[in-house]
N, C-alpha and C positions, 0 to 999 in steps of 0.2 A: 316498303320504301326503305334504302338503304339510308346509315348512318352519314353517310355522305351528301345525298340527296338531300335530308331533312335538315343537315346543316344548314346545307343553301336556301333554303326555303325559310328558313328564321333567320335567315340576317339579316340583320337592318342594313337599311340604304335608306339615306336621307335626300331627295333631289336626286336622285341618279342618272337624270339626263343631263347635268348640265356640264359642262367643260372641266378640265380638270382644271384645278385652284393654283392661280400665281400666287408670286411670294405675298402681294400684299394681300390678298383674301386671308391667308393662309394665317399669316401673322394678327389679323385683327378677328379673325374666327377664334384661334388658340386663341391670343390673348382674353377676350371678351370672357370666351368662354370658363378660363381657366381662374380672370378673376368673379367671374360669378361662385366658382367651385371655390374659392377661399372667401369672401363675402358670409355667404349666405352656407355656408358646410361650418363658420365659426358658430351664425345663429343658431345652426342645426343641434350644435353642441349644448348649446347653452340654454336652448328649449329642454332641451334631456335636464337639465341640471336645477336649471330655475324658472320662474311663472311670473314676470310681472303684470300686477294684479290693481283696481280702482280701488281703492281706501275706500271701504265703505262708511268708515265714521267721517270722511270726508269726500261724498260723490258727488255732490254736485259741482264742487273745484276741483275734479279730477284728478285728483291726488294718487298719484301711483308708489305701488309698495312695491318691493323686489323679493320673496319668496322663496325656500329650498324648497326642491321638489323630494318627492320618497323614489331615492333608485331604485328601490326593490319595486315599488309599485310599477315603474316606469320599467323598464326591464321584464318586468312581466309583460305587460300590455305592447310591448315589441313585438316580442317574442311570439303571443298569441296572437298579433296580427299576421305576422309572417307565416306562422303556424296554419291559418285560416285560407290565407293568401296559397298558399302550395298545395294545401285538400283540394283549394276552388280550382288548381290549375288542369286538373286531368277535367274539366267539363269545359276546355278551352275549344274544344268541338263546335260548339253551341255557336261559338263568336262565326261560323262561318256561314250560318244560316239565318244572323240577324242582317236585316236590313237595315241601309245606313239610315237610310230614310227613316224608321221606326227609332232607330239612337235617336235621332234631332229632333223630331218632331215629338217624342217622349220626354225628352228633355225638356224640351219649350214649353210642353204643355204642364212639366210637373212644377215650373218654376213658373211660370205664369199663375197655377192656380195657390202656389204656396205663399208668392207675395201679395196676390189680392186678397188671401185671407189674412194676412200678418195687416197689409194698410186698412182693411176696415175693420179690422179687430182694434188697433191704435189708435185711427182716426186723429193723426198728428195734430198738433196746431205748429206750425213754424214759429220759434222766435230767434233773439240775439239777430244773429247775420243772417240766417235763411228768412227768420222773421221779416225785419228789414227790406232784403229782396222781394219778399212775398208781396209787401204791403205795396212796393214802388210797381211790381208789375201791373198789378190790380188797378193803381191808380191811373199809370201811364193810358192805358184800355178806356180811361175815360179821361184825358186830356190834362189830368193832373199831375204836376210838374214839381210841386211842391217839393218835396224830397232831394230836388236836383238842388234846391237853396238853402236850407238850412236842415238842424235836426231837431225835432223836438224832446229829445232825449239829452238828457244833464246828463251821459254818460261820453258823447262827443262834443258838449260844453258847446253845442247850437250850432256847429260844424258840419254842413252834408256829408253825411257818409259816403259820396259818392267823391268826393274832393280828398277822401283819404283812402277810398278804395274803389277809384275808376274800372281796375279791372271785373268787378263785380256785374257791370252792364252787360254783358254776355249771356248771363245768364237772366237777366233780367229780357233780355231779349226775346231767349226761347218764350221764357215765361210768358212774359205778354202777347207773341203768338197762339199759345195755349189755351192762356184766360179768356184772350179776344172769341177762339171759337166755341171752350167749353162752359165757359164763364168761370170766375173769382169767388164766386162764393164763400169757396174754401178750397186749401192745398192738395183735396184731392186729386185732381187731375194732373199735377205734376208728380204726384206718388205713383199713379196709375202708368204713367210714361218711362218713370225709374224700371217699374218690374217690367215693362214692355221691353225696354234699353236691355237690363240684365239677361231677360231669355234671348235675347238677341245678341248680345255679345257673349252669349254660351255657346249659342248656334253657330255664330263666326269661329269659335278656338275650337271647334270639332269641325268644321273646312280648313281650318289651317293645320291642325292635326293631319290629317288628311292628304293634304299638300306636301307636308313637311317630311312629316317621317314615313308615308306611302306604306301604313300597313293597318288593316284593320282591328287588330287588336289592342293600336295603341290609344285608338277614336274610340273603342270600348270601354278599355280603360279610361280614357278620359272622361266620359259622357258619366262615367259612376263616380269619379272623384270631384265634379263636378256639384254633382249632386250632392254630393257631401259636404259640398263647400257652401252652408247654409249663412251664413256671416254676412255675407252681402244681401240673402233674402231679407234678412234683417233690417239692414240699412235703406233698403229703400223707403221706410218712411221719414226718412230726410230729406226734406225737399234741396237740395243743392247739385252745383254740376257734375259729382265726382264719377256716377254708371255711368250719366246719358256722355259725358266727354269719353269715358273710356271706351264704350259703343262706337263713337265714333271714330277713334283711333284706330280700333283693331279694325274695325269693316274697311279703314285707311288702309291698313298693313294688309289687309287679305289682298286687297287688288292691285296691292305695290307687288305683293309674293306673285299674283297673278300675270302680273307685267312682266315680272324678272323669268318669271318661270317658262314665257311664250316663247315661241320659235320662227311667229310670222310678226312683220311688220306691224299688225293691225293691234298686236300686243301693247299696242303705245295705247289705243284708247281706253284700257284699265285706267290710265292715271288720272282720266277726266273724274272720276266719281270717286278715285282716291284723294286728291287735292282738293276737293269741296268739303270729303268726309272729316280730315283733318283740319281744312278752316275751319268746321263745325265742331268741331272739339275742342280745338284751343279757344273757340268763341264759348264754349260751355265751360269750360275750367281751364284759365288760362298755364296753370301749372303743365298744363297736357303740351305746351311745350316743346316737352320733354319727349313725348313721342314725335313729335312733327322733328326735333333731331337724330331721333333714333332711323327715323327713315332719310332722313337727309343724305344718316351716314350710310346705312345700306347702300341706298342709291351710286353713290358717290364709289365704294366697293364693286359693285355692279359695274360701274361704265367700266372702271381700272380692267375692271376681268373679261369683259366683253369688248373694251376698247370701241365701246360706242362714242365717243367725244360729246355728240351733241346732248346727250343726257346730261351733261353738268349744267346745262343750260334749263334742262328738264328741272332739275334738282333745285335750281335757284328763283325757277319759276315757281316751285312747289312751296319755298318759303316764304316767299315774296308775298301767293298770294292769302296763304294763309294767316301769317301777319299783317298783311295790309286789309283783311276783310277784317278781323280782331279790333284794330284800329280803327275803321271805317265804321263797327257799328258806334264806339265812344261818340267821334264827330258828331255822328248821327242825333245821338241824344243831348248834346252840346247845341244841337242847331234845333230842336227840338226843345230844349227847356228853355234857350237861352244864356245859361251858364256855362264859362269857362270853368271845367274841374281841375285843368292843371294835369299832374304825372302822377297824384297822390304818393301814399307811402312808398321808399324806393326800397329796391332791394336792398341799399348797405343797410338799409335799417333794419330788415328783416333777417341778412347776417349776424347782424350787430345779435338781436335779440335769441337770433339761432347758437349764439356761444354763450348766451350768460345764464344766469342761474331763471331759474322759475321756484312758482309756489306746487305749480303741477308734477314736474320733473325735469329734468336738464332740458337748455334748448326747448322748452315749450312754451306759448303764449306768457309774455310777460305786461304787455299792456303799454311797453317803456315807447314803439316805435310811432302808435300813434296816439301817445301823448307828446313825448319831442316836437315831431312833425305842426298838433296842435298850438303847443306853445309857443313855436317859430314861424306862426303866422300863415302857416302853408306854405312855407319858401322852403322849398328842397334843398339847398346848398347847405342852408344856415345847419338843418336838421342833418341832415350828411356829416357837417364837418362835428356837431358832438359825435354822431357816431362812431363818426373814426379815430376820434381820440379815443375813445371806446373802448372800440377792437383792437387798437395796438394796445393798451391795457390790459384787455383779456390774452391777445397772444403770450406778451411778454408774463402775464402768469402761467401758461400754462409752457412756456419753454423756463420759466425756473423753477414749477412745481410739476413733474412728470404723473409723480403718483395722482396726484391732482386730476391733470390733462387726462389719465387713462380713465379715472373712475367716471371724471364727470362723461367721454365720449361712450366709456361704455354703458352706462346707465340711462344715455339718452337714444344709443341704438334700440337696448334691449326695454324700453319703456313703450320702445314704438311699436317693435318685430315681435319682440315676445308678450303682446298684451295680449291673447290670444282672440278675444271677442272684439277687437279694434273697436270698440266702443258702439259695436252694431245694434244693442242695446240700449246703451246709454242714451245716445240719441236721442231717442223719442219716449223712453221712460223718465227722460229730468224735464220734459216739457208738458206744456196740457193738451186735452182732447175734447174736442168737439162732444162728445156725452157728458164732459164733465169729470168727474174725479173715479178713478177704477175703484172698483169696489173691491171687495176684501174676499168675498168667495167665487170670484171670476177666476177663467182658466189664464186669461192678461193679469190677474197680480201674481200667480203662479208663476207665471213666464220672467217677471220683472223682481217675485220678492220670495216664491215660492220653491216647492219642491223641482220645477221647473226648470228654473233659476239655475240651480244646483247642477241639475243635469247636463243644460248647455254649457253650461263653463266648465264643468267637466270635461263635457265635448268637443269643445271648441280646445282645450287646454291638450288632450289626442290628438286631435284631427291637426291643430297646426306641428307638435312635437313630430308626428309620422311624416306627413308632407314638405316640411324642411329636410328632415333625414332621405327622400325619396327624392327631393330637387338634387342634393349632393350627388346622390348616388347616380342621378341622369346627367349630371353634368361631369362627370367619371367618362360614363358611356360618351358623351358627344366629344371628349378630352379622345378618347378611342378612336371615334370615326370621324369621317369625316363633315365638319362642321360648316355650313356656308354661308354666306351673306344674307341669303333669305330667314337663316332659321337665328340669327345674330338679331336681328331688328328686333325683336322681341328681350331678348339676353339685354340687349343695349338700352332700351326705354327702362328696364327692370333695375338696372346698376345706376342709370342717371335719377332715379328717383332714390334710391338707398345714397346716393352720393349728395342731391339736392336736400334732404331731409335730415342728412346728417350734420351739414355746415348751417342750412338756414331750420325759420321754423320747424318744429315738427310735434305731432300730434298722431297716437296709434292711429285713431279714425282716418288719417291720410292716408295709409300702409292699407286699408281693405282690397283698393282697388291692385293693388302691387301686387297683392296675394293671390288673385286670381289667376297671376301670371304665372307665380310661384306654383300654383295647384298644375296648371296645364303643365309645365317640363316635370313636375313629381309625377305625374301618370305616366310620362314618358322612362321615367324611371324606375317605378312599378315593372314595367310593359321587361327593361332587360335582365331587371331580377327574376323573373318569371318567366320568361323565355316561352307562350305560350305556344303552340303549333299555331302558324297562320302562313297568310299568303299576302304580298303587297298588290298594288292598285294599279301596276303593272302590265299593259295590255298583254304582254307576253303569260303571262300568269294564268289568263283566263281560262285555258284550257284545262291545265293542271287543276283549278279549284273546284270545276265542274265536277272532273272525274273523284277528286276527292270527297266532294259531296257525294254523289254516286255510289261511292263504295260504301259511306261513312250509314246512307240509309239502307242499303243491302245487307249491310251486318247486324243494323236492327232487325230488321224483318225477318233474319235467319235467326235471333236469339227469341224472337216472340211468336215463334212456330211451333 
């Protein structure tokens, strides 16, 4: 094969059926793209640099500490990555003999059997807020409503927790579909659903790999970085919406990519099971959103470049009914318990508390929004308007103290991005377990207080440092080529969550599910540092790969003669 030939055969093409890109694709592609590449290329830096880390003389109030890193050590571990990375590339052969099918179904099976042994090694008990939910699903399942009227907890001063955090029903939802079939006994079964959720939204970002960048080595590389991205194995024994919503999102985004990407009319009925997938996400964590706009704006991109018109109609149908199914399960439970909740905590309050100090770290949980709200009787306005006198306080400090304004945003980014274990641990090691108290020569205190311990946060302290470094370097490459509305929906859910987390609440444990996203464009970036030999998904292609294969075993068989 000539140096000409083999050129061609590794270039990436991203979508390369589809039209070529007007000006506004063109501009919200770059743009997107290029502020992900300053975003998230700043993190990249400052993971090399520094480690924000849980105060262990302070873990259960999650007290984060800010860390220098050793460059020399860091700098090494680059370097031997990269080092390992380009020995492994001349076996890049290999990737053309794996089946896809073997990637996916390896994948699902390794991450199925790693978090069913992490949730019954744990054997969670839920408390605080997943607590909470836990108890109202279990009770709902047997017609008890109580919850919906008061709380029996001096910590909301006899207040439903559902009249300060309506949107929390969503998930109460799922749950009580769950319990209903597998029964409440205990949170297992919605742990069991997390790692269901996870290996399935690992399985969907290796089809959308697939889709996206059209070559199989970069659904290789991804399906191993994947893997590596143990941090949310972790997590799944928290019982809350953050996997099963983000599940639902991405399997939204594959059949939105799948719509965009059709050529026949009938391409329209992707959006049927896309539009339900995302009501079921923002019904499972209403923060998600953030995805259900990420595809808003794709869509919206799409119609402009296809000049389909009636897809904006499409598009406003798809928020409509997502939002109004979000909405409709509240009612629901409203007509069900009886109780008016009201709008609970509002978001200025959650602003409010996202710019002022904490005891944890900048901008995190300060407890200020739903005691306001508490003391103001539940009347949203009253609570609103302290908070806005609030916030124009806090602005006006931080437009007459800059040095101020910079330490506190930056310390409250990199408390979130740079914790490296997003608290995938914490979770479920500051809560109780169903056995009882861990014992002390268990391979679980290991994990939580042990040699273990050590290890993964070691690991995790690598694997996010490379993977930042490896997101920059892919979003370099999509700055290069060309970038499209399909492969943006993902850039854009990714930036609106770093933008939403940086003005309101934020908590590392929010950033797990973001990372995963992070993980999937670092493989991509991996994939053009390494330039492996491959071939895309390409009908045209088939021939050439066969014969490549072909030869690739004939030259074995001629050296083991």
């Amino acid at each position: 094969m000539s140096k000409t030939k083999e050129t061609k055969t590794t270039e990436i093409k991203i979508a390369p059926n589809l039209k070529k890109m007007n000006l506004v694709e063109k501009i919200c592609s770059y743009g997107v793209t290029i502020l992900s590449f300053i975003i998230f290329g700043y993190i990249a830096i400052m993971t090399f640099l520094e480690t924000s880390t849980i105060d262990s003389a302070n873990f259960l109030g999650e007290h984060i500490l800010y860390e220098k890193d050793d460059l020399a050590m860091n700098f090494f571990l680059v370097g031997a990555f990269f080092l390992v990375m380009f020995g492994l590339r001349k076996f890049s052969n290999v990737f053309l003999k794996v089946n896809e099918l073997f990637l996916i179904g390896g994948l699902a099976v390794y991450t199925v059997t790693l978090g069913f042994i992490w949730i019954f090694m744990t054997q969670c008990i839920p408390a605080t807020d997943s607590g909470t939910v836990y108890e109202t699903a279990v009770a709902v399942t047997k017609g008890d409503f109580t919850s919906f009227q008061t709380s029996n907890s001096d910590f909301y001063q006899n207040v439903s927790y559902y009249q300060l955090y309506p949107f929390q029903l969503g998930y109460v939802w799922l749950s009580e579909i769950i319990y209903t079939i597998f029964g409440g006994e205990t949170a297992m079964p919605m742990q069991v659903v997390n790692v269901l959720a996870l290996a399935s939204l690992y399985v969907c970002l290796l089809l959308l790999s697939k889709m996206l960048f059209k070559k199989k080595s970069v659904m290789f590389i991804t399906t191993f970085m994947l893997a590596g991205c143990i941090q949310p194995i972790f997590f799944t024994a928290f019982t809350y919406g953050n996997i099963l919503g983000l599940a639902f999102a991405l399997w939204s985004i594959y059949f939105v990519v799948k719509f965009m990407q059709g050529k026949e009319n009938k391409a329209v009925l992707f959006l049927i099971p896309a539009v339900l997938l995302i009501t079921l996400s923002v019904i499972a964590k209403y923060n998600n959103m953030i995805w259900l706009v990420s595809i808003a704006i794709g869509m919206i991109i799409y119609t402009i470049r296809e000049k389909k018109w009636i897809h904006l109609a499409s598009t406003a149908l798809i928020v409509a009914i997502a939002v109004g199914g979000f909405n409709l399960v509240i009612i629901s439970y409203e007509s069900r318990s009886g109780v008016d909740l009201g709008n609970g905590v509002s978001q200025t309050l959650y602003f409010r508390d996202g710019i002022s100090e904490s005891d944890m770290a900048p901008g995190w949980y300060n407890d200020r929004g739903k005691s306001d709200y508490i003391q103001s009787n539940c009347d949203g306005e009253n609570a609103d308007k302290t908070a806005r006198a609030d916030i124009a306080e806090r602005l006006d400090k931080f437009k007459n103290d800059p040095a101020y304004r910079n330490k506190f945003f930056k310390e409250k980014i990199l408390s979130q991005w740079n914790e490296p274990s997003y608290e995938s641990l914490w979770v479920s090691q500051v809560k109780g377990h169903y056995f009882g108290d861990v014992k002390e020569d268990t391979l679980l205190n290991s994990v939580y207080n042990g040699n273990w311990n050590k290890f993964f946060y070691d690991y995790f302290d690598f694997f996010v440092m490379i993977t930042f470094i490896l997101f920059a370097v892919g979003m370099v490459s999509l700055i290069k080529r060309k970038c499209t509305a399909e492969t943006i929906i993902l850039l854009t859910g990714l930036i609106g969550g770093f933008l939403y987390h940086l003005l309101f609440e934020g908590k590392s444990q929010y950033i797990v599910t973001y990372f995963i996203i992070v993980v999937f464009f670092a493989s991509y970036g991996l994939y053009t540092v390494l330039r492996p030999r491959d071939f895309s998904y390409d009908e045209k292609d088939k021939k050439k790969v066969s014969s490549y294969i072909h030869k690739a075993i004939s030259k074995v068989e001629s050296l083991t003669r």
